[in-house]
Structures are given as C-alpha cells and as structure tokens.
N, C-alpha and C positions, 0 to 999 in steps of 0.2 A: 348690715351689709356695708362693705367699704369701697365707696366710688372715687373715682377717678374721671374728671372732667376736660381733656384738652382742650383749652378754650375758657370758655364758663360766664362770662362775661358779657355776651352776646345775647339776638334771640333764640335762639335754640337751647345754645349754652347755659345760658341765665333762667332757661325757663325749666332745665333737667335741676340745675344745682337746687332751684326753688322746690322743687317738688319731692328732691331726694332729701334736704334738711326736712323739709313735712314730715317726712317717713319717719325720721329719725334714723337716717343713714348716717356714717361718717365720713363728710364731704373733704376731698380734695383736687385743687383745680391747678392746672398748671398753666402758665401764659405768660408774656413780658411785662405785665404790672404795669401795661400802661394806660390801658383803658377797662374804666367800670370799678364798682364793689364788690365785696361777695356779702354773703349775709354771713352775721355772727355765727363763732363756732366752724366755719369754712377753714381747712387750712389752705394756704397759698403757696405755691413752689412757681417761681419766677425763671424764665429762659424761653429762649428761643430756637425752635427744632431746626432752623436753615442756617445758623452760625456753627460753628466749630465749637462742638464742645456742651452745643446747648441745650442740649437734655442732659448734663450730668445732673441736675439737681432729684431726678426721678430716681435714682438710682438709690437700692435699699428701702425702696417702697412697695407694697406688697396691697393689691387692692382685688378684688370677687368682678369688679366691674369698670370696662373706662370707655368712657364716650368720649367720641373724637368725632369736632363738628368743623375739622380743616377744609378749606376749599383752593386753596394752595396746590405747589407741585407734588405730581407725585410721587417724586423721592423725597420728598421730605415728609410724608403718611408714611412709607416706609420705615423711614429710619425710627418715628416712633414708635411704628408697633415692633421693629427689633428689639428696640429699647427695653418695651415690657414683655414680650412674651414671656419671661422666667415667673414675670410677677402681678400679669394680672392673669386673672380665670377664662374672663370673656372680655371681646372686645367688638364695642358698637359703633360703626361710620357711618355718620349723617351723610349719604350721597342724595341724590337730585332726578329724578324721572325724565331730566335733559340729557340723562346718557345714551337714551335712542335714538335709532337712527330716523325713524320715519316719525315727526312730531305729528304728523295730522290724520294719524292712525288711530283711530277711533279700538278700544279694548286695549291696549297696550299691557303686554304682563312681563313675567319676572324674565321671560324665556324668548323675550323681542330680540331684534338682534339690536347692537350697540355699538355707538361711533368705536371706530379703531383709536386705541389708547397704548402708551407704555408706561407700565407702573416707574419706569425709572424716570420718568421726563421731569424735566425741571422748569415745562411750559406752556401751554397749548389754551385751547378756549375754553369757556366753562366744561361743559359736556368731556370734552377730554381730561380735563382734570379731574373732576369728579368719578369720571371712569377709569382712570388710569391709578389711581388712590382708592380705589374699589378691588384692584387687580394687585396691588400692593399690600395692601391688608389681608386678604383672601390668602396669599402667597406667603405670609406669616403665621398670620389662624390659622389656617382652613376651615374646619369645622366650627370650632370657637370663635366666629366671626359673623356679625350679626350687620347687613347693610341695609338700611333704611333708605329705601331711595324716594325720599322727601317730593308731593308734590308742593299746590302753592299752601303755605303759612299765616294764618292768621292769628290775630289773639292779641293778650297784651305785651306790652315789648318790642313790638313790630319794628324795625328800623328801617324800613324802605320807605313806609308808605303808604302803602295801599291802602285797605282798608282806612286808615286816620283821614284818607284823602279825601273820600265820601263822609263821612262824617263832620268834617269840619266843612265842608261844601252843604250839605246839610243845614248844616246850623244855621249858616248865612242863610238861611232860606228862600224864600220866591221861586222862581219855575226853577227845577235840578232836569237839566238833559238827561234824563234815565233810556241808555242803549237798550234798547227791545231785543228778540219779544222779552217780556217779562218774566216767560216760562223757561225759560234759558238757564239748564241746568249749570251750579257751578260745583266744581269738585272740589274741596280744599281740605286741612284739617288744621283744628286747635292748636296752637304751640304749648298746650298742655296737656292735651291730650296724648300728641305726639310723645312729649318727655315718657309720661306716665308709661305709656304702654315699652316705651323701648328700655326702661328699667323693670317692667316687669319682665322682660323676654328676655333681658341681659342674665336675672336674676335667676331666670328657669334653664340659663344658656339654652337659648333658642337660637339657632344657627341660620344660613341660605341668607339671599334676599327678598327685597319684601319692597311691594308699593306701599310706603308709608302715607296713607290719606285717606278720604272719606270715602265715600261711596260715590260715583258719577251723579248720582239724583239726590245725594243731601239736601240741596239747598235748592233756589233760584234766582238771577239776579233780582228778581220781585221780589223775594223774602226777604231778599239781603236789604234792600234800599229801605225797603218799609221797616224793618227792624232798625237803620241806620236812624229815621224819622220818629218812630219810635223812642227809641233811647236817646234821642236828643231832644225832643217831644219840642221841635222848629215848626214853625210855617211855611212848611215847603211842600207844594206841588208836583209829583215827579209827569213829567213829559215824555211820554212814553213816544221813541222813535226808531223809525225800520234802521235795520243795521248798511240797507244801502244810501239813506240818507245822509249816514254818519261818515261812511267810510268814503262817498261823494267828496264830502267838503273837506278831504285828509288826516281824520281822522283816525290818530293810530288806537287801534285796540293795542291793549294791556299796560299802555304809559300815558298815553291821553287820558283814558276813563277806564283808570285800574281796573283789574278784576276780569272785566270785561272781553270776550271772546269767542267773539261770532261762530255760527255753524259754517264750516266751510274755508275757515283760516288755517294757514300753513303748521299754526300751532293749536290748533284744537284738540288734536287729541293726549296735549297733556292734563287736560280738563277731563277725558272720558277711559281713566287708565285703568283696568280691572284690579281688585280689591280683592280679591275673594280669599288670598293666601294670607293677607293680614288681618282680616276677619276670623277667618279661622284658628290666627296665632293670636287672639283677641283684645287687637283694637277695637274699642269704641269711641263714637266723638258723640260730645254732647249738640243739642241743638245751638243755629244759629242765630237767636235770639240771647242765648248765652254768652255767643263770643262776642258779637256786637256790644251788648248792654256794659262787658267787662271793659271792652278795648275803650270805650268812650269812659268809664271810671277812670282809668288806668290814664288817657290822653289828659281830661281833664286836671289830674295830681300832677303831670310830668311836663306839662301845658307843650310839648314839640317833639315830636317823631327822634328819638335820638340816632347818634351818628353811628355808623353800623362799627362793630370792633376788630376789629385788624383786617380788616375787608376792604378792596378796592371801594371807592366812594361813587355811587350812582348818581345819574342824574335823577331832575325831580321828576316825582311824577307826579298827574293829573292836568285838566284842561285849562288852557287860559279864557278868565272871565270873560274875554272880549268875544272870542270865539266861541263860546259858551251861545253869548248873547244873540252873537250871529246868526246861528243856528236854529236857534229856537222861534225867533223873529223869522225866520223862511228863508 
C-alpha cells in the first residue's frame, strides 16, 4: 500500500507513519521540514498548504491512502484534498469529538448535532476548525472520505502532556492527589491503536464518520494511576479525594490533574461518547496497563514531553507542588 501522510511528524502523524513503515507500506509524508524525522525509507515532499503555491510538490504523486491530521483553517483542508482527489483513493481526517455542540452530553454519537462551521474559513476556535475541515474534505471525497473524530490520545509520542504529567508526578513519589472516585470511568484511546485501525479502514475505504476511541468503561482513573505506580514501580501513595474537595480549592479539571473529569462537568461528556460504529468498523484498543508501561519507556528514552509540530503551543499542564501540598495537608 502507498500512504500518504500530511503532517507525519507529530503525535498522531508520527504514530501512522511508525506503524505504516511496520506494515511495510510505502511511506510518504508531506510537511515544511521543520519539525521532527521520519524513519528510514520515509520519502519527504516539503511545502506548505497556506502559502501560494504550496502543495506543488504533491503533484504527480499517486498514493491508495493519505492521512491528514491538519487542525488548521479550513480552507486550507480544502485545498489539499483538491490537490489529491485525482490521486489519492481514500482520504482519512484526524478530526476531534470537540465538534459537538453539547460537550456534557453523555452518549454522544456520529449523528449529534455540531458547532456551525464553514469549510471555507480561514479561522475560528478549535471545534470550528476541526468541523469546518470535516465539511471541506467531505465536499471533496464524499464517500472516499474517512473522519476520525478523535477523542482524548494517549500513548507514546504524547506532546501535550497528560499522561507523562502523572507519571513523572509519580515518580517523585510521597502522597499523589489522586481526583476520586477511583471508579471514574475514563474514555481515551492509544495513539497506536488509533493509527492501526484508521489504515486498516483507509485500506478497506471505509467511508462516514466515526468516534475514533475506546469504549466509555475502558479504563478507570484507578487503573490509570495504579498502572502509572506500577510502571514506574515509585513510593507513592495515591490520596484518594472527593471531586468537591478538589474543585473547592480551584482546581481545574483537565489541565490541573490531566485526564481527570468529574461527573457533572460542562465537558463530560467527551469522556462518555458512544463507540459502537467504530467497533464495528473494528477498532480495538489494547489494555491500559499497555499504554502506560509504554508511554513511561518511551518518556524515559526522550527524558521530556516534546514540542507539539506545527501546532499552536499550549500551556503546561498539571498541579503546582505547592498546591498539591496544600491540599492534601487539609
């Protein structure tokens, strides 16, 4: 098979390109060559889709499959899948489960309704971009167009955060604030997982949209942490504490204590979004004992969360020790 990666470089990017050279696919990644490697054997075509001019280098390229994991305007999704439609077969867009309208909608599926976007825009907030490059690609494909509406990402590669945030808080060991209850389902999936299945769908042209993610009850923040202690096999204590104690003393869920996302939050329900059509189109994820034990290898060799690639740069996340300390002292 002959892929095609716009992007490639990134977590998502990086985690298709890695998985498609496994195959023994023939990988080709297009991007500005500014950020990242590719693995041996990768060819490289250099440009940038919002300049004038900057997809000529795709041109005369002929590929079965191409993944575009833009989060950018959505004229500029556009104009690459003009670019290819003559020459690629399928075409897969990493979109985001932030293009709904009502985030604390618990079941959320393919068929919710979704912020008002225009594939032409050249600007808007995440959700709109992501939706409006959903409506741009669509309007090219149609059928031939495969959208992955990504929930939250873990795995190795990670550039935000999250997860590394807990693990290296971990490590340090002594009492860890662990947000209750424990049973607190979380929804996420693999960034390899994810690759895997959206080249095997690309590969069957597997068409529509799709929540791209686990299942609502994969995991629990309990799994998660104790696999966190686990695989870093620290002296740490998790302090298990009510979520109105937390959110008390200002604590924000999802950037204070990643991951993390009370019942009853404005954004809950992108943690509990139905699955059942990407199951069926057969994603699997492996356990979370898997992605933890990996992402801590992976942190370990790379010793620091890297800088996300051609992406607005976030702020940090996770809790300051001080506050940390506060809290747990009463």
């Amino acid at each position: 098979m002959r892929l095609l990666v716009l992007g490639g470089t990134g977590f998502v990017g990086g985690a298709t390109v890695t998985e498609a050279v496994r195959r023994g696919w023939s990988v080709t990644v297009f991007n500005r060559g500014l950020h990242g490697a590719v693995p041996p054997g990768v060819h490289r075509l250099r440009g940038d889709r919002t300049a004038p001019d900057g997809l000529a280098a795709l041109a005369g390229g002929e590929w079965d499959v191409a993944v575009d994991t833009w989060d950018g305007a959505p004229r500029a999704a556009g104009a690459a899948a003009r670019a290819l439609l003559a020459s690629v077969g399928h075409y897969v867009y990493v979109s985001s489960g932030s293009v709904y309208t009502d985030h604390a909608a618990s079941g959320l599926h393919e068929d919710s309704p979704v912020v008002d976007a225009d594939p032409d825009a050249v600007d808007g907030d995440y959700p709109q971009l992501k939706a409006g490059a959903e409506g741009a690609v669509r309007g090219v494909f149609g059928g031939r167009a495969l959208i992955a509406r990504a929930g939250l990402i873990l795995g190795p590669g990670e550039d935000i955060g999250r997860l590394p945030w807990w693990l290296r808080r971990i490590e340090r060991g002594g009492d860890v604030l662990a947000p209750g209850p424990a049973d607190l389902p979380v929804q996420y999936v693999d960034v390899r997982d994810l690759a895997g299945w959206m080249l095997d769908a690309g590969a069957r042209r597997v068409g529509g949209t799709f929540n791209a993610v686990g299942r609502p009850t994969q995991s629990t923040m309990g799994e998660l942490l104790d696999a966190c202690v686990a695989a870093t096999g620290a002296a740490a204590r998790l302090r298990w504490t009510e979520p109105a104690t937390i959110l008390a003393a200002g604590v924000q869920p999802w950037s204070d204590l990643p991951i993390w996302m009370p019942r009853g939050h404005p954004y809950r329900g992108l943690l509990e979004q139905d699955v059942a059509r990407a199951l069926a189109a057969g994603l699997t994820c492996r356990p979370v004992t898997g992605t933890v034990e990996d992402t801590w290898r992976w942190l370990r060799e790379v010793g620091a969360v890297p800088q996300r690639a051609g992406r607005p740069q976030r702020g940090p996340v996770g809790l300051d020790p001080a506050r940390e300390a506060a809290l747990l002292a009463g």
